[in-house]
C-alpha positions as CSV (number, residue, x, y, z in Angstrom):
1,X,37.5,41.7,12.9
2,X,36.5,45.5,14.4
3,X,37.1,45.9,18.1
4,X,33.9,47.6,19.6
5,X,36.0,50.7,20.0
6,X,36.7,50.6,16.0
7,X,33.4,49.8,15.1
8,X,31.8,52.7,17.2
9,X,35.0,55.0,16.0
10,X,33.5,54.0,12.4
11,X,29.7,54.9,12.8
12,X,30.3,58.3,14.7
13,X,31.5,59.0,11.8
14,X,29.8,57.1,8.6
15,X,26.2,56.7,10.3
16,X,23.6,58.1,8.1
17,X,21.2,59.1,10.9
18,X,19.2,62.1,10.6
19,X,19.1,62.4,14.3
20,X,22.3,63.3,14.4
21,X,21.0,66.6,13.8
22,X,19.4,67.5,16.3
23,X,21.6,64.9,19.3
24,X,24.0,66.1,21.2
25,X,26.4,63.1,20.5
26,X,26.3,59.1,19.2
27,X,25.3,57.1,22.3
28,X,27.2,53.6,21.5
29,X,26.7,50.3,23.1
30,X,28.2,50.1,26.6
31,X,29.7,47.4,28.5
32,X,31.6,43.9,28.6
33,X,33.1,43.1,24.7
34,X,32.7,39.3,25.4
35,X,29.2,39.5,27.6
36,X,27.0,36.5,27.3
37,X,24.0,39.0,27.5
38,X,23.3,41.9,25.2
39,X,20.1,44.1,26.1
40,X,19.2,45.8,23.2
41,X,16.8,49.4,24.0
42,X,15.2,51.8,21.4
43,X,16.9,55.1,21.4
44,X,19.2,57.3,24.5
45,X,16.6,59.2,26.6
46,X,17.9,63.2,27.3
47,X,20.3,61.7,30.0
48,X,21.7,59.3,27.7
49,X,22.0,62.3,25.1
50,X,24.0,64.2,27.5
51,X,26.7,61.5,28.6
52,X,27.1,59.5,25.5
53,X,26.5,56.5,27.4
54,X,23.0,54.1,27.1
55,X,20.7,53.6,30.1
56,X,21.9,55.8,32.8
57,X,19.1,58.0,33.8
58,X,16.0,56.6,36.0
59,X,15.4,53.4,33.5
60,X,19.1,52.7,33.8
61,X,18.6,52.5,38.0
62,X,16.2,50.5,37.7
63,X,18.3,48.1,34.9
64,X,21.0,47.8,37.5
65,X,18.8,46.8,40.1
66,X,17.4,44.2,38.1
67,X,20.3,42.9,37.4
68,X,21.5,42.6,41.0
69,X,18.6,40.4,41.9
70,X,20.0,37.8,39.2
71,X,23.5,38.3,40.9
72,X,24.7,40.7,37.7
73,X,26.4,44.2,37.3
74,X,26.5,46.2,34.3
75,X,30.2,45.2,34.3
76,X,28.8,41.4,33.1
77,X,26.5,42.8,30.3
78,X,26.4,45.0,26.6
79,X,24.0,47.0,26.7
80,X,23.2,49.0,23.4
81,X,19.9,50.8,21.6
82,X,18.5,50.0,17.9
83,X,19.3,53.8,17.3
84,X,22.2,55.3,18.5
85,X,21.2,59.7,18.7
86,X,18.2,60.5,20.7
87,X,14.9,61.4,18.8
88,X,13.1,64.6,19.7
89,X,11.6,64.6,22.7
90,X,12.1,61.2,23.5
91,X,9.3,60.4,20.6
92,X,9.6,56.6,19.4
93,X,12.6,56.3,16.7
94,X,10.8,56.0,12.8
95,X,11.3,53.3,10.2
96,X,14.0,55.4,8.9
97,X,16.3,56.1,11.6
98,X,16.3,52.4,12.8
99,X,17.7,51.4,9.5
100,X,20.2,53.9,9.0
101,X,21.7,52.3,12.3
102,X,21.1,48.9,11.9
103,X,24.5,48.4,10.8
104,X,26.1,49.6,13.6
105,X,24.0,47.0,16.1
106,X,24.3,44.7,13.7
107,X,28.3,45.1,13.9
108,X,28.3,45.4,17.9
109,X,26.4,41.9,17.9
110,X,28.8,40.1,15.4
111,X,31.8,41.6,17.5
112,X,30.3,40.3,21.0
113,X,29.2,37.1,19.8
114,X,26.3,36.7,22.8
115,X,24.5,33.6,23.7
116,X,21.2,35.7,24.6
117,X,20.1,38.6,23.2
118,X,17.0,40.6,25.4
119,X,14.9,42.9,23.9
120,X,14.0,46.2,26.6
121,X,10.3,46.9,25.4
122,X,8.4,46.8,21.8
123,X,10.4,48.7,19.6
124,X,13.7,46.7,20.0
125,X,12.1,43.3,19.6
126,X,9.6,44.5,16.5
127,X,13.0,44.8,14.4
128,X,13.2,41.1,14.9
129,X,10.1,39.6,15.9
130,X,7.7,42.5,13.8
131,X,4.6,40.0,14.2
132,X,5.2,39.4,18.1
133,X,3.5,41.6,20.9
134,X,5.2,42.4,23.6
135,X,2.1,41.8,25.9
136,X,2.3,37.9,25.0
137,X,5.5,37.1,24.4
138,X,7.4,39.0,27.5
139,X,9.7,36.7,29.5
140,X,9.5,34.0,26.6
141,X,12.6,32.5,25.5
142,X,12.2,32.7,21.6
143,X,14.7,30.9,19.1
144,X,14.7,32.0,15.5
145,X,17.5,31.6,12.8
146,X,18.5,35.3,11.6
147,X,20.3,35.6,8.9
148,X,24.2,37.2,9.9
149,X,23.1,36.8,13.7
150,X,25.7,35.2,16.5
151,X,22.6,33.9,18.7
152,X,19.6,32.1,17.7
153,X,18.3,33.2,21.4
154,X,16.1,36.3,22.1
155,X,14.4,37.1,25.3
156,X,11.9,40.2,25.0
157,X,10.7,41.7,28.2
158,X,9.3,45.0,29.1
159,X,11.4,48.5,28.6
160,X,12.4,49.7,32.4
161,X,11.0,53.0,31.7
162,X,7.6,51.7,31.2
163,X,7.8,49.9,35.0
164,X,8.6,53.2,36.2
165,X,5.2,54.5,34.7
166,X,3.0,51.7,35.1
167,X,3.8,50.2,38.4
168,X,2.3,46.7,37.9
169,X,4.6,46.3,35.0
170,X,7.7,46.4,37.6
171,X,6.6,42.9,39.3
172,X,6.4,41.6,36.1
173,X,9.0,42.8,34.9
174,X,11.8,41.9,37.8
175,X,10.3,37.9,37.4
176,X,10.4,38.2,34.1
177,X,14.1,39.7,34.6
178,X,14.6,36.1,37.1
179,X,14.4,34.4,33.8
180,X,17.7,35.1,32.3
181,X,19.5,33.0,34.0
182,X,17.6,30.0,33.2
183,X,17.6,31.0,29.8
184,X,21.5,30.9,29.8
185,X,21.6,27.6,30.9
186,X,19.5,26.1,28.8
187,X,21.4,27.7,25.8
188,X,24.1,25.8,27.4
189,X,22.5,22.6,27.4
């Protein structure tokens, strides 16, 4: 069994990403190897880009405020992207680049083992929920046998960058955010 350090040591190298072309650096997963909680985002933004490290510009304040309200720090969590180099201008990642990185999630997730995964906005719950929408299934606690998968569990909720734009999506989104801890405890059940 790869360490997270091993596996992202691997992929830096081997990933077949076209965006590394144009990134500045492979932004890897982030955070507590044995977390309970993965959050899984679409693709680094240009701050993520620049410090090789996911959710740490203005949707990554927001992140850590949310989790403070459910008594959490980014210390408790993993929090990774689908693709792991920034697309151009922050443009949604394409069919193509999702898949050449799908290994490397798929390895983080196998390595961490979480009882929940959540899903920050559309893109990152399409790979595994494509016939969901966001706009009816946010906040839901959704159980679905995945092939390979350590959890059975998936909570999609808005991305934190889209709260920032739309305001009424940010009192949505921090109940819906209220909801993670009841979702860990019934997993436990």
């Amino acid at each position: 069994m790869k360490t997270l350090p091993e596996i992202h040591e691997y992929w830096k190298v081997h990933c077949t990403c076209e965006l590394k072309a144009t990134a500045t650096q492979a932004v890897p997963g982030d955070g507590n190897p044995h977390a309970e909680v993965v959050f899984i985002g679409e693709a680094p933004g240009k701050n993520e880009d620049l410090e090789g490290r996911p959710f740490v510009g203005a949707a990554g304040k927001f992140l850590a405020e949310m989790l403070a309200s459910i008594n959490m720090q980014r210390e408790d969590i993993y929090i990774t992207n689908m693709v792991k180099y920034r697309p151009p201008n922050n443009r949604d990642p394409l069919p193509e680049e999702k898949e050449a990185c799908k290994e490397w999630l798929h390895e983080e997730l196998v390595a961490i083992k979480p009882k929940l995964i959540v899903f920050l906005g559309r893109i990152a719950m399409s790979n595994f929920f494509p016939d969901e929408k966001i706009s009816v299934v946010h906040g839901k606690l959704l159980k679905k046998n995945i092939a390979g998968m350590p959890t059975n569990y998936f909570l999609p909720l808005y991305h934190p960058a889209a709260a920032l734009y739309n305001g009424g999506l940010r009192e949505e989104l921090l109940s819906d955010f209220k909801k993670i801890p009841l979702a860990l405890k019934k997993i436990k059940e």
